[in-house]
N, C-alpha and C positions, 0 to 999 in steps of 0.2 A: 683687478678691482675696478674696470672701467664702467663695471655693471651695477657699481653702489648706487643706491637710491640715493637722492639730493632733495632736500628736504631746503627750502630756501624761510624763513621765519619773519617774523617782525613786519609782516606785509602792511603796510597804510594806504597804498596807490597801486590805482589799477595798471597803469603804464609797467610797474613795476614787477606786478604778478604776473603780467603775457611774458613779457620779459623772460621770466625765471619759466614760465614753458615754454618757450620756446627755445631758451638753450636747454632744455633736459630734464629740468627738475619734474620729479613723481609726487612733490606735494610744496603748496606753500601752508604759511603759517600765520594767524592770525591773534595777536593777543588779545584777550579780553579780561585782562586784571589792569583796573583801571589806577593801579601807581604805579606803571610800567611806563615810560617815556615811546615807547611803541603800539599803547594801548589805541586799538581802533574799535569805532563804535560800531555793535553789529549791521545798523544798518548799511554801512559805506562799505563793509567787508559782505554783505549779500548780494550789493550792486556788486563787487568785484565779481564773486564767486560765478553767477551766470555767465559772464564773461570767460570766463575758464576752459579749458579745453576737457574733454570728459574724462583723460586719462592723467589728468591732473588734480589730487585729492588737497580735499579743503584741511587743515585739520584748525580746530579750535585751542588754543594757550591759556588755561586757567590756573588759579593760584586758590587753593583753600575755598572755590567758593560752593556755594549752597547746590543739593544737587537739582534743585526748582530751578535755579537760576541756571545753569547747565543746561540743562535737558529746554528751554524756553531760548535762549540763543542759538542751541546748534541747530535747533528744527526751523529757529527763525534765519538761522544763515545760509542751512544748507551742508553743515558739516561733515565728512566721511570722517573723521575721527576727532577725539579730543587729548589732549595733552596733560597731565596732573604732572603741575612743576610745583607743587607746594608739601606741604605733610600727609596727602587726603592718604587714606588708608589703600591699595593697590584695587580692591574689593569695592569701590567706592559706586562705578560704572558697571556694576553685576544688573545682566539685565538689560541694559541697555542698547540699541542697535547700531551702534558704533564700534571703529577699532579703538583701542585703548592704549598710550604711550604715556609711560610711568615712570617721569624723574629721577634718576638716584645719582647723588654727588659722588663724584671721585675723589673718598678718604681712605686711602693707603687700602690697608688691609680689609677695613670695614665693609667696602666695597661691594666686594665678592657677596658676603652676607646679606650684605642691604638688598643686593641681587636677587639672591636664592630665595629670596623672602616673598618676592614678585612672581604671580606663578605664569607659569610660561604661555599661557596664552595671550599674555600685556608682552609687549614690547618695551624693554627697557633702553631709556634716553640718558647716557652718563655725560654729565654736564659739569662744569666749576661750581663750587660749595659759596653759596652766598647768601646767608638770612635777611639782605637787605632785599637787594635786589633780582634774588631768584632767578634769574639765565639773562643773557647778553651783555654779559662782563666784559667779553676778550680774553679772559683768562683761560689759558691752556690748561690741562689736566694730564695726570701722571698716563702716556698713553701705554706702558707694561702695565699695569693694572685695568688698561681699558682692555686692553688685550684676552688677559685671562679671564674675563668674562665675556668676550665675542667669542672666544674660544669652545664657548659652551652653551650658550645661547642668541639667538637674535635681537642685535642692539643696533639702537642711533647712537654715535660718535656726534656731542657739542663739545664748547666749549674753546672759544679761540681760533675756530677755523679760518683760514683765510687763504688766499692765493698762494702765499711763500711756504704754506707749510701741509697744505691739504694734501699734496701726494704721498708725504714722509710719513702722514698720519695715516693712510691708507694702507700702505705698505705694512706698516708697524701693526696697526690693529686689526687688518681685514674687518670691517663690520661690516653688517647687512644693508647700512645706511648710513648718512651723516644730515648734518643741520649745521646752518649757516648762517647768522644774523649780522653781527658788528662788524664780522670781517671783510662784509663786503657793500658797508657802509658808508654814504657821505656825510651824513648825520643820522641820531638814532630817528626809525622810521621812515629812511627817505635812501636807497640803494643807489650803489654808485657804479653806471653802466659798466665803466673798465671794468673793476676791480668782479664784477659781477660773470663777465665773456671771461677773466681772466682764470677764473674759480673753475669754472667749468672746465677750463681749456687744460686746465691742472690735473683736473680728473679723470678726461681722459689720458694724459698720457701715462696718469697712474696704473 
């Protein structure tokens, strides 16, 4: 699994997002739900973005919002895909010239279905269940249930990831990809270089 994509998230600083490409990552992540402790304004996330290496993909963190307001951020960022962590319908981004990665919490059994529901051309993101705060809990998620759905289609593994457990997770779920926010945090929005070299260093020996 050395070859999982790294998806690093909660990007605020630029120092940060070279960082995350240059140890590996294939995309960082930029929130733009502005009650989010990591939310950045698009303009400080477009200065980053140029900065970026070309095989490093922006992707945009939206929660519920309007598809005007969507579609006017990622063109003014620069976006190569956007994220639906909220209730939006999977259908929501039809049409649009973006990839698409579609939230669904890991609830037991429900899971699977909330899955199937998503059609395969979205890329499903299984994350920890939270109506407050919508992703970068820390909270781990049931990974035999992430499993049976990597099993069958192409997913991001959130949810908790961090240095001491990222390989066990790898192993366990085989995904296509993972995401990486709190866990390699010094405070929300501001990454923390160990913990950051350390993640990586995890993945590969996964």
């Amino acid at each position: 699994m050395a070859g999982a994509r790294v998806k690093v998230c909660g990007i605020t600083r630029r120092d940060d997002a070279l960082l995350a490409a240059d140890l590996g990552a294939s995309a960082v992540g930029f929130v733009f739900w502005p009650r989010s402790p990591r939310y950045v304004e698009p303009a400080v996330a477009a200065a980053i973005v140029r900065e970026l290496p070309a095989d490093v993909a922006p992707i945009g963190v939206f929660v519920d919002a309007p598809i005007g307001d969507l579609r006017r951020i990622a063109a003014q960022v620069g976006l190569a895909a956007v994220q639906l962590h909220g209730d939006e319908p999977p259908t929501l981004c039809d049409g649009l010239p973006y990839r698409v990665l579609k939230a669904v919490p890991v609830v037991g059994e429900a899971t699977r279905e909330a899955a199937d529901r998503v059609p395969l051309r979205i890329t499903v993101l299984l994350d920890a269940r939270d109506p407050v705060r919508k992703g970068g809990t820390g909270r781990t998620v049931d990974w035999s249930v992430a499993a049976e759905v990597a099993a069958n289609r192409r997913i991001f593994l959130a949810g908790g990831l961090r240095p001491e457990n990222v390989g066990e997770a790898l192993r366990t779920v085989r995904p296509y990809g993972i995401d990486v926010s709190s866990g390699v945090e010094a405070e929300p929005g501001r990454k923390d270089v160990g913990r950051l070299r350390g993640f990586f260093e995890e993945v590969s020996r996964a």
